[in-house]
C-alpha positions as a printed NumPy array, in Angstrom:
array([[ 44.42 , -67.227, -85.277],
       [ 44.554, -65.152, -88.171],
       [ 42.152, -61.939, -88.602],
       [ 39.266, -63.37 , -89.399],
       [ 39.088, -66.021, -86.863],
       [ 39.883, -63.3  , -84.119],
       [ 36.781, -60.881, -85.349],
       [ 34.729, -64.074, -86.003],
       [ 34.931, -64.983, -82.264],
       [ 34.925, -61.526, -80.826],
       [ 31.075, -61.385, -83.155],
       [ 30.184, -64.464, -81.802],
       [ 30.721, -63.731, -77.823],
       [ 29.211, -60.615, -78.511],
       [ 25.895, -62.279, -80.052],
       [ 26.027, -64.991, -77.57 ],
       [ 26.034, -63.197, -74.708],
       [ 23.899, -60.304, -76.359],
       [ 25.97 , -57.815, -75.389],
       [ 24.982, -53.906, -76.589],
       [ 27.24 , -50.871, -76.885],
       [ 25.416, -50.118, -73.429],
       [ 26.929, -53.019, -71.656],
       [ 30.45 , -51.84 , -73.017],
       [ 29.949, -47.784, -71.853],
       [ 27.36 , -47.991, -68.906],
       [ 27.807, -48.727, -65.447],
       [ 26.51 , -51.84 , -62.971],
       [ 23.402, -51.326, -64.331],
       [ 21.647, -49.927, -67.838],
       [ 19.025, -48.975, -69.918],
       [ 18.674, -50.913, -72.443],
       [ 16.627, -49.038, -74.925],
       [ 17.612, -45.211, -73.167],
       [ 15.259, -43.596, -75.938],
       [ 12.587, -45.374, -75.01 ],
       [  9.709, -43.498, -73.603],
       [  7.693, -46.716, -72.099],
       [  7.92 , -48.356, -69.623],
       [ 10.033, -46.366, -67.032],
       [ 13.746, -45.794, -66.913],
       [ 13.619, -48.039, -63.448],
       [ 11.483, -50.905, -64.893],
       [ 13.771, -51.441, -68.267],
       [ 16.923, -51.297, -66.453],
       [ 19.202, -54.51 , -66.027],
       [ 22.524, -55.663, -64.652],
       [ 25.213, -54.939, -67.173],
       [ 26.473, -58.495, -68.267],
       [ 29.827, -57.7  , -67.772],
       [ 31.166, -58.113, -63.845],
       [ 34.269, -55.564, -63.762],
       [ 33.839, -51.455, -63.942],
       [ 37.037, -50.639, -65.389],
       [ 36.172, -50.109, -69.849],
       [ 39.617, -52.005, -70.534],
       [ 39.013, -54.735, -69.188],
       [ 35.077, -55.586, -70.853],
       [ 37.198, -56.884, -74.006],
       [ 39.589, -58.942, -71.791],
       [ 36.518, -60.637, -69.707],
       [ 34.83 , -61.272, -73.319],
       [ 38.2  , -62.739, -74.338],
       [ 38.645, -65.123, -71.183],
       [ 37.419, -68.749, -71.514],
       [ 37.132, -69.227, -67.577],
       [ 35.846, -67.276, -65.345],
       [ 37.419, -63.869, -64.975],
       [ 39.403, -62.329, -62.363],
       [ 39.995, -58.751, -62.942],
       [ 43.335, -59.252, -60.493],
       [ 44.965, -61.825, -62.674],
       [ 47.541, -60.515, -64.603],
       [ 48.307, -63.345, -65.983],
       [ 44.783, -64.156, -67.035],
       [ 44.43 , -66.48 , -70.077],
       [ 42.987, -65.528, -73.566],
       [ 41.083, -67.571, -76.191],
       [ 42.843, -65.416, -78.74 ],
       [ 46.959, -65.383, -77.995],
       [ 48.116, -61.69 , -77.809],
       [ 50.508, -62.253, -80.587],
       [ 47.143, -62.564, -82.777],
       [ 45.509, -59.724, -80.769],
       [ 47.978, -56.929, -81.488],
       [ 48.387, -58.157, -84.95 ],
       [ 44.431, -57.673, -85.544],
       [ 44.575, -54.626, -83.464],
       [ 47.533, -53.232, -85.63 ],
       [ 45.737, -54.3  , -89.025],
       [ 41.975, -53.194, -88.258],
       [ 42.105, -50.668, -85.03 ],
       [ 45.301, -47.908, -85.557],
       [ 46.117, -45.692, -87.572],
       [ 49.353, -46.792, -88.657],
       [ 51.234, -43.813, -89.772],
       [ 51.022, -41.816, -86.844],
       [ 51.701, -45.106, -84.278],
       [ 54.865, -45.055, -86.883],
       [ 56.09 , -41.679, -86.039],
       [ 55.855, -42.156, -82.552],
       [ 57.556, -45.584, -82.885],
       [ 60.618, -43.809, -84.588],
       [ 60.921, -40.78 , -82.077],
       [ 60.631, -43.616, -79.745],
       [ 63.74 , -45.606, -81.188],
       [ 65.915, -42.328, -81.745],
       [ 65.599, -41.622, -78.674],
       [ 66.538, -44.746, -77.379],
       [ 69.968, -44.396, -80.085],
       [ 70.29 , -40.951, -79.745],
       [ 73.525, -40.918, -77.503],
       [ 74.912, -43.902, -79.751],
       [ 74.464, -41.231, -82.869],
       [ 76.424, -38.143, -80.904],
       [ 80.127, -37.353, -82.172],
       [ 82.487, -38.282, -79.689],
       [ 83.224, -35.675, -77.526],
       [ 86.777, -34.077, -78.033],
       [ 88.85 , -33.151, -74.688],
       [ 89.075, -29.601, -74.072],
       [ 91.882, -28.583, -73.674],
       [ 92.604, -26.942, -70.218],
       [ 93.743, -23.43 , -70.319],
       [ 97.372, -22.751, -69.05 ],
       [ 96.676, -20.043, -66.133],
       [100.297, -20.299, -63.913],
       [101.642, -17.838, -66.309],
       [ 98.639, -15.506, -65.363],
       [ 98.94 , -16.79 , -61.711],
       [102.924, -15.877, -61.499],
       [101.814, -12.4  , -62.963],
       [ 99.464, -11.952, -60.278],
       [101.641, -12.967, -57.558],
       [104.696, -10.754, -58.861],
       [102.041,  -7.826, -58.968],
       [101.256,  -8.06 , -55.019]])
């Protein structure tokens, strides 16, 4: 999938299932219209339509065809993750700084490989200073 096919179907889940920034941030249940002065708090609120807690996973569950299992780890995607982290890299990061850390990342991987070789030291020659000692007792 290239870009546009990858935010084309994220738009359409979103629309289909009518999900709202709400359902993405709030817990089990929300408030649909928070600002809302009528009706009451209690009598607009509704399940969120997403089944897990955790915020990381809300995209995943939108991004599973089956149903989702928030213990799979090995849980299938309607967009491959090659495509994902290629959209994510070209719409979502700011790339220079994910560079830099990239690079301090890879020197540090290479940074032994880029040390001079260590030279022996030589050892220091102490019977001479020994014998003196001895011949002083």
């Amino acid at each position: 999938m290239d870009d546009k096919q990858v935010d084309g179907y994220i738009t359409k889940q979103i629309k289909k299932r009518q999900i709202t920034l709400y359902d993405i941030i709030g817990g089990k249940y929300i408030d649909p219209t928070p600002d809302a002065i009528e009706p009451p708090p209690g009598q607009r609120a509704r399940w969120n339509r997403f089944s897990c807690e955790p915020l990381g996973l809300r995209l995943c569950e939108l991004l599973t065809p089956k149903g989702f299992d928030p213990d799979d780890p090995y849980r299938e995607l309607v967009v491959p993750l090659k495509d994902l982290v290629r959209y994510w890299w070209d719409n979502c990061v700011e790339q220079g700084l994910v560079l830099e850390d990239i690079f301090e990342d890879i020197l540090e991987l290479h940074k032994d490989s880029m040390l001079p070789p260590e030279e022996p030291k030589e050892r220091a020659d102490i019977s001479d200073a020994f014998d003196d000692v001895l011949e002083a007792m």
